[in-house]
LOTITOR-977033 format. One line per 10 residues: number of its first residue (from 1); for each residue x, y, z of N, C-alpha, C. Coordinates in Angstrom, 2 decimals. Each point is the difference from the previous one (the first is absolute). Example, Ala and Ser with C-alpha at 12.3 -4.5 7.8 and 13.67 -1.06 7.14 Angstrom:
1	13.19 -5.69 7.80 -0.89 1.19 0.00 0.90 1.20 0.00 ~ -0.35 1.05 -0.72 0.82 1.19 0.06 -0.77 1.09 0.73
***
This chain:
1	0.84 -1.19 0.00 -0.84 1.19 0.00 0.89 1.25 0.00 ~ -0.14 1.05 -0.90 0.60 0.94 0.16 0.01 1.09 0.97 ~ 0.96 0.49 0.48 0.03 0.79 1.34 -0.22 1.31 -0.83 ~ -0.86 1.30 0.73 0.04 1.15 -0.25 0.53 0.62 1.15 ~ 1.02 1.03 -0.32 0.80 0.93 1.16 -0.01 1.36 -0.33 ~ -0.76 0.53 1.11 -0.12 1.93 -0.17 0.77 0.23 1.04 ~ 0.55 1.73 -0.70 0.66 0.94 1.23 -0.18 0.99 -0.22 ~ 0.54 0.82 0.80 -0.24 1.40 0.00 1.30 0.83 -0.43 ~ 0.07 0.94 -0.34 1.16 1.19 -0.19 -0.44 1.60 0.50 ~ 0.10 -0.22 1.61 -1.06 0.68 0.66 0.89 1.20 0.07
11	-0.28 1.66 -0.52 0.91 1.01 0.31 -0.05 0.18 1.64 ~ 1.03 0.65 0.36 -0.32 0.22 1.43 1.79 1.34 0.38 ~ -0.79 1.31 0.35 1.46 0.52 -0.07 1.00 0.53 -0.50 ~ -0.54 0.02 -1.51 1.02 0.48 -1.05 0.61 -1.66 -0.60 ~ 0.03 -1.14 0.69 0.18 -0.86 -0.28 -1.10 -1.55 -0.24 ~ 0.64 -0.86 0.26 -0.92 -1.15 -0.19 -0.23 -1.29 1.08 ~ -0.71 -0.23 0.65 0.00 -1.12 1.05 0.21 -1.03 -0.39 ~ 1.20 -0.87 0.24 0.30 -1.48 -0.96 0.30 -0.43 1.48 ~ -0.07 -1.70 -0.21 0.68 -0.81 1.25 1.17 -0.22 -0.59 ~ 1.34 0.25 1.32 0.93 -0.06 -0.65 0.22 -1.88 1.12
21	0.40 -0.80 -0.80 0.20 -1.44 0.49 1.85 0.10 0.33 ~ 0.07 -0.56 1.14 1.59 0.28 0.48 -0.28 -1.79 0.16 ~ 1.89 -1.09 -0.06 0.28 -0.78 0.30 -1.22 -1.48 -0.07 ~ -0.54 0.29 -1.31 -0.39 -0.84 -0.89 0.91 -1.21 -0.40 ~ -0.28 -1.01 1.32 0.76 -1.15 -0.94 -0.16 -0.28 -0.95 ~ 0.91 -0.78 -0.94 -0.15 -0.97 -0.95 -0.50 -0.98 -0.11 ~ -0.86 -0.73 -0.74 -0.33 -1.58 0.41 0.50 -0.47 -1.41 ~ 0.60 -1.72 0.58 0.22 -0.56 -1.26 -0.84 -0.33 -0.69 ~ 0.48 -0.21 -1.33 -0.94 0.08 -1.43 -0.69 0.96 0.00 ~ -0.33 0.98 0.76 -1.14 1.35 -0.06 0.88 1.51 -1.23
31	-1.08 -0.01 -0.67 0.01 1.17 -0.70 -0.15 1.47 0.49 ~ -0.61 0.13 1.42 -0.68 0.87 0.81 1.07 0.66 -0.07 ~ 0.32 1.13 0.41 1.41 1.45 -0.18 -0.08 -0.39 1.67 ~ 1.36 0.51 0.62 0.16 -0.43 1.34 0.97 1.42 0.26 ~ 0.33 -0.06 1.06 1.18 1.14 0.35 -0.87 1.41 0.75 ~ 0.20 0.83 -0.88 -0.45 1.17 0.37 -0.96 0.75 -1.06 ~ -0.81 0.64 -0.01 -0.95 0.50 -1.21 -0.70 0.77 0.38 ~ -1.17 0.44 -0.91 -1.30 0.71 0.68 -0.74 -0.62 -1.04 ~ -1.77 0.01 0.50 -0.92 -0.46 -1.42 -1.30 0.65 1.02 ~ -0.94 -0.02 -1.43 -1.09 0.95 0.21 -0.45 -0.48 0.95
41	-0.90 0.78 1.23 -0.96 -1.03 0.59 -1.29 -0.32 -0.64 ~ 0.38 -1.60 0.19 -1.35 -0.96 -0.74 -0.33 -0.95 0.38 ~ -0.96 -0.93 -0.77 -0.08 -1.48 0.38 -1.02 -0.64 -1.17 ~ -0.27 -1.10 0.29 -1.29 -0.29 -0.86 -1.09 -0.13 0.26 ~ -1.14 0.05 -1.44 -1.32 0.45 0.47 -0.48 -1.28 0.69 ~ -1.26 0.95 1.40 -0.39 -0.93 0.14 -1.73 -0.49 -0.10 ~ -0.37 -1.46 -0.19 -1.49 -0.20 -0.13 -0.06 0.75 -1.42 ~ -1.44 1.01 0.29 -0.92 0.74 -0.83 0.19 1.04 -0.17 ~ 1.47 0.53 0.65 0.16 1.35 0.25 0.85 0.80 -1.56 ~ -0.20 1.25 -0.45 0.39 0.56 -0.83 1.49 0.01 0.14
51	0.59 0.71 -1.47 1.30 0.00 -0.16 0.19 1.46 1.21 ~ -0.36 0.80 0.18 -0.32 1.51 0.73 -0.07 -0.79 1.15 ~ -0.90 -0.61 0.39 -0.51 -0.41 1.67 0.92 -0.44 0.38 ~ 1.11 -0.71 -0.96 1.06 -1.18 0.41 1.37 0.83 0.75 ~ 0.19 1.47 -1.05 0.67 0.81 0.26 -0.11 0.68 1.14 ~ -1.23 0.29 0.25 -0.32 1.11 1.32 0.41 -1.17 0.91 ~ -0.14 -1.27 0.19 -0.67 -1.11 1.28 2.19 0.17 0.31 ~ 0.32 -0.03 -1.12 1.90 -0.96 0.56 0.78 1.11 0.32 ~ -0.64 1.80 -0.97 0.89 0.77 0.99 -0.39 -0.03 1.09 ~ -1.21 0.17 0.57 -0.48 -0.19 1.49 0.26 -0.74 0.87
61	0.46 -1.27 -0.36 0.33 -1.10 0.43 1.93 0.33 0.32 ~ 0.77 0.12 -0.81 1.37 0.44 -0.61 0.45 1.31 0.67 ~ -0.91 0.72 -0.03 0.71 1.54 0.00 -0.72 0.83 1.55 ~ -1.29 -0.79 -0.01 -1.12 1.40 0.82 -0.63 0.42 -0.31 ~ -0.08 0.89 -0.83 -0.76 1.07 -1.00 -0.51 -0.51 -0.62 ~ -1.42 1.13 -0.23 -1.09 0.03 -0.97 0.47 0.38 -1.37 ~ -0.40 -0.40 -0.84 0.67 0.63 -1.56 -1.44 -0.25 -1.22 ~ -0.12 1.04 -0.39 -1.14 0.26 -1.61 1.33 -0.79 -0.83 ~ -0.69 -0.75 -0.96 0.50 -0.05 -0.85 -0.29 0.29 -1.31 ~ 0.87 0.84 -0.47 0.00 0.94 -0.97 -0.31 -0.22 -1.70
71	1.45 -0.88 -0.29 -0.07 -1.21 -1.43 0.49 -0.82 0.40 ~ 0.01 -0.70 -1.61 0.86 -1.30 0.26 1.06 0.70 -1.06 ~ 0.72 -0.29 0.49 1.75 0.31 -0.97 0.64 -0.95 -0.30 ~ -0.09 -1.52 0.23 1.05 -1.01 -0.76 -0.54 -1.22 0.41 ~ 0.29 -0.90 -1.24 -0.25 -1.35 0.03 0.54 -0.87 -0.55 ~ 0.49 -0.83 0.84 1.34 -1.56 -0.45 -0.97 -1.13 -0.08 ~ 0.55 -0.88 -0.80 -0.62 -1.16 0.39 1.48 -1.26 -0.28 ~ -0.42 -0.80 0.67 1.25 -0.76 0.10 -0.64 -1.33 -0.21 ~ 0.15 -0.46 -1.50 -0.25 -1.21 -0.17 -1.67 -0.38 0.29 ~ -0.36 -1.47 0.63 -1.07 -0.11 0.31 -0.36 0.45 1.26
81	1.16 0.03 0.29 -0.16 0.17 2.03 -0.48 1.15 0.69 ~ 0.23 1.21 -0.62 -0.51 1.59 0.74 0.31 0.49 -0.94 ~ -1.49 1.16 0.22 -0.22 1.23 -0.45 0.28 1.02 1.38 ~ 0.57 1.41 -0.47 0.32 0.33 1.09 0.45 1.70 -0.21 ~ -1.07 0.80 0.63 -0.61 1.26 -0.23 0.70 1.18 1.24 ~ 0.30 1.11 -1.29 0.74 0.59 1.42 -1.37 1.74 -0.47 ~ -0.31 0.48 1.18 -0.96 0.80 0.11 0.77 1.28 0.67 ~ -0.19 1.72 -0.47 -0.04 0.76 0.43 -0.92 0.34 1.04 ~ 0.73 0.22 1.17 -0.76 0.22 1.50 -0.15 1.10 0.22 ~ -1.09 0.90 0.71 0.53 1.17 0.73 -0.76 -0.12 1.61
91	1.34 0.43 1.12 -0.27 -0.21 1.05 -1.13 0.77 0.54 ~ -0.77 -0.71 0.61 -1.44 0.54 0.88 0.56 0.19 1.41 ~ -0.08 -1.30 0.63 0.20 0.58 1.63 0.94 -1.61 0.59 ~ 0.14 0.43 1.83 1.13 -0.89 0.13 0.93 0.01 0.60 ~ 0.83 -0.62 0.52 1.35 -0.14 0.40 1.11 -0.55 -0.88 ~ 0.91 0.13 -0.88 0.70 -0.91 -0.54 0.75 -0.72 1.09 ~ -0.12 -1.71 -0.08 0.65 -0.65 0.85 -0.31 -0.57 1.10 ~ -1.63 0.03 -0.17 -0.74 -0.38 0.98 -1.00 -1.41 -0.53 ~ 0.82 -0.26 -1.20 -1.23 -1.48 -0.69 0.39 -1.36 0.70 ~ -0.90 -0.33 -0.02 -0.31 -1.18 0.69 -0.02 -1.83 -0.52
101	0.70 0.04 -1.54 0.16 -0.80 -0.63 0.55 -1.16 0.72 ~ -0.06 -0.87 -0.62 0.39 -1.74 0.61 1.77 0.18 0.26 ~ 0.67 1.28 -0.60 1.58 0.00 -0.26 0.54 0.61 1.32 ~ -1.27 0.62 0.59 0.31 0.48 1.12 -0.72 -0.42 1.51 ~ 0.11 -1.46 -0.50 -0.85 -0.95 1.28 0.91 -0.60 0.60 ~ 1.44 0.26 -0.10 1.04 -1.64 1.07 -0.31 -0.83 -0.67 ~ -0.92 -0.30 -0.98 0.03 -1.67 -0.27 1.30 -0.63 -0.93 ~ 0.18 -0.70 0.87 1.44 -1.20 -0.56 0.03 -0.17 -1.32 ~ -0.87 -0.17 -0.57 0.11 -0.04 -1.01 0.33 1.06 -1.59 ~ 0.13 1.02 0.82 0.34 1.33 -0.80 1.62 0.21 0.52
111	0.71 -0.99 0.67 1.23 0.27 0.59 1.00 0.50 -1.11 ~ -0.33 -0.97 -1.00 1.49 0.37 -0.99 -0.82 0.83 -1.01 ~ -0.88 0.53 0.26 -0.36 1.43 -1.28 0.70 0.76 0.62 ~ 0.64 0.31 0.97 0.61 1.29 -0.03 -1.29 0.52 1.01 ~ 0.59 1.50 -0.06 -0.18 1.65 0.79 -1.16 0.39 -1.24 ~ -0.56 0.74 0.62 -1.62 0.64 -1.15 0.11 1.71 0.67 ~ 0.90 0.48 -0.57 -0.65 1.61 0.45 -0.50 0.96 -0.68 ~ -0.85 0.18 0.26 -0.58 1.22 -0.81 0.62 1.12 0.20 ~ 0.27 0.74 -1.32 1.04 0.94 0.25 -0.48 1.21 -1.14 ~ -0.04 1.10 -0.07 0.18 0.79 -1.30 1.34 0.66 -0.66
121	-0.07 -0.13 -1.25 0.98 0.16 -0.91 -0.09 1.07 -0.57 ~ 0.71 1.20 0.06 0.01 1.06 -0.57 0.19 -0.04 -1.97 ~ -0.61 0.57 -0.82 -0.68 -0.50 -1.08 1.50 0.11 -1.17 ~ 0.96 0.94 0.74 1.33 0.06 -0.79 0.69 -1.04 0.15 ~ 0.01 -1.10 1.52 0.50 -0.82 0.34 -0.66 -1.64 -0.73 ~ -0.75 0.38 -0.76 -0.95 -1.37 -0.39 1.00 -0.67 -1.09 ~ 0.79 0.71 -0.75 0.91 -0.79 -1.08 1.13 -0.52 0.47 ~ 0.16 0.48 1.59 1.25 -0.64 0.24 0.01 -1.21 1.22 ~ -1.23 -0.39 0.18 -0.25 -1.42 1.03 -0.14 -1.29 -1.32 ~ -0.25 -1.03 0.73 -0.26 -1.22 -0.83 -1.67 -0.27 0.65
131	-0.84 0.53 -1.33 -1.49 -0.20 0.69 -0.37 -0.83 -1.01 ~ -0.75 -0.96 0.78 -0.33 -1.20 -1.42 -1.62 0.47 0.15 ~ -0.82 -0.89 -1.06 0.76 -0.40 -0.59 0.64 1.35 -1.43 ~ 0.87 -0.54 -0.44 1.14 0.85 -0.84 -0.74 0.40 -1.36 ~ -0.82 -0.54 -0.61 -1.13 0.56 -0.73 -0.49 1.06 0.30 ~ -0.55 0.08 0.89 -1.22 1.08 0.49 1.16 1.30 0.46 ~ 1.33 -0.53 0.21 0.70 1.17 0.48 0.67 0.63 -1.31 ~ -0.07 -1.06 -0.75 0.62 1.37 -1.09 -1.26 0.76 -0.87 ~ -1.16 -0.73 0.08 -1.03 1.16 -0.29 -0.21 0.93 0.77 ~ -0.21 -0.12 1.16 -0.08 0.97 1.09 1.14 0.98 -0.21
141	0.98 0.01 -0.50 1.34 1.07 -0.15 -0.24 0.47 -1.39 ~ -0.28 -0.81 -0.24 -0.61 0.80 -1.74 -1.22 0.83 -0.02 ~ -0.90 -0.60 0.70 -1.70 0.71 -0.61 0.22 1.22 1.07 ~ 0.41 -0.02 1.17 -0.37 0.86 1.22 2.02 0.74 0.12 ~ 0.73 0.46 -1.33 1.00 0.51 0.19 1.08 -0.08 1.16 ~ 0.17 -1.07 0.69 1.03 0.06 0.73 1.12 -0.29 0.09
***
């Protein structure tokens, strides 16, 4: 069954709210990027819920904050396996850093994902991190001049 995955590219600041992932193991045979990074906050849809509902539910979940979402600005698809939608956000209300996602439960089982911080990125600084995925970042430096 194919997975669908939305996120957000929420302004916030002059910049942009991304999770930046610190000390991301590796797993063997895994394709997954490990180390250090940032990527939009997202997840996949869930049930009956819209590509929009999916977005508002994981920054909330991810970040804290309320967010309109604005457009949709990009779409990958990878094979049979995921489609996977990245959406212009604009922040409503909130705490950044106050979400309540499964990444920020202690559970053992999130041990070797690494650190999840939500952080903002000043919008001059966006060409010079490693934000996956790497698609959406070189449109994002192209369509939105940075």
């Amino acid at each position: 069954m194919k997975r669908i995955r939305v996120a957000g590219l929420v302004e916030m600041e002059n910049g942009y709210a991304l999770m930046h992932r610190m000390n991301v193991k590796k797993k063997e045979n895994s394709t997954q990027p490990y180390g250090e990074y940032y990527v939009f906050p997202g997840g996949g849809v869930e049930g009956e819920e819209s590509l929009e509902e999916g977005v508002k539910r994981e920054v909330l979940e991810e970040f804290g904050i309320n967010v309109e979402v604005k457009e949709k600005l990009y779409f990958r698809q990878i094979g049979d396996e995921l489609d996977e939608y990245l959406f212009l956000c604009k922040y409503i209300s909130g705490t950044l850093g106050t979400g309540t996602g499964p990444e920020f439960s202690g559970d053992p089982k999130y041990i070797d994902r690494g650190l999840y911080i939500p952080t903002i990125i000043p919008k001059e600084e966006i060409r010079n991190i490693r934000l996956l995925p790497e698609e959406f970042k070189e449109k994002l430096i192209e369509d939105f001049n940075l």
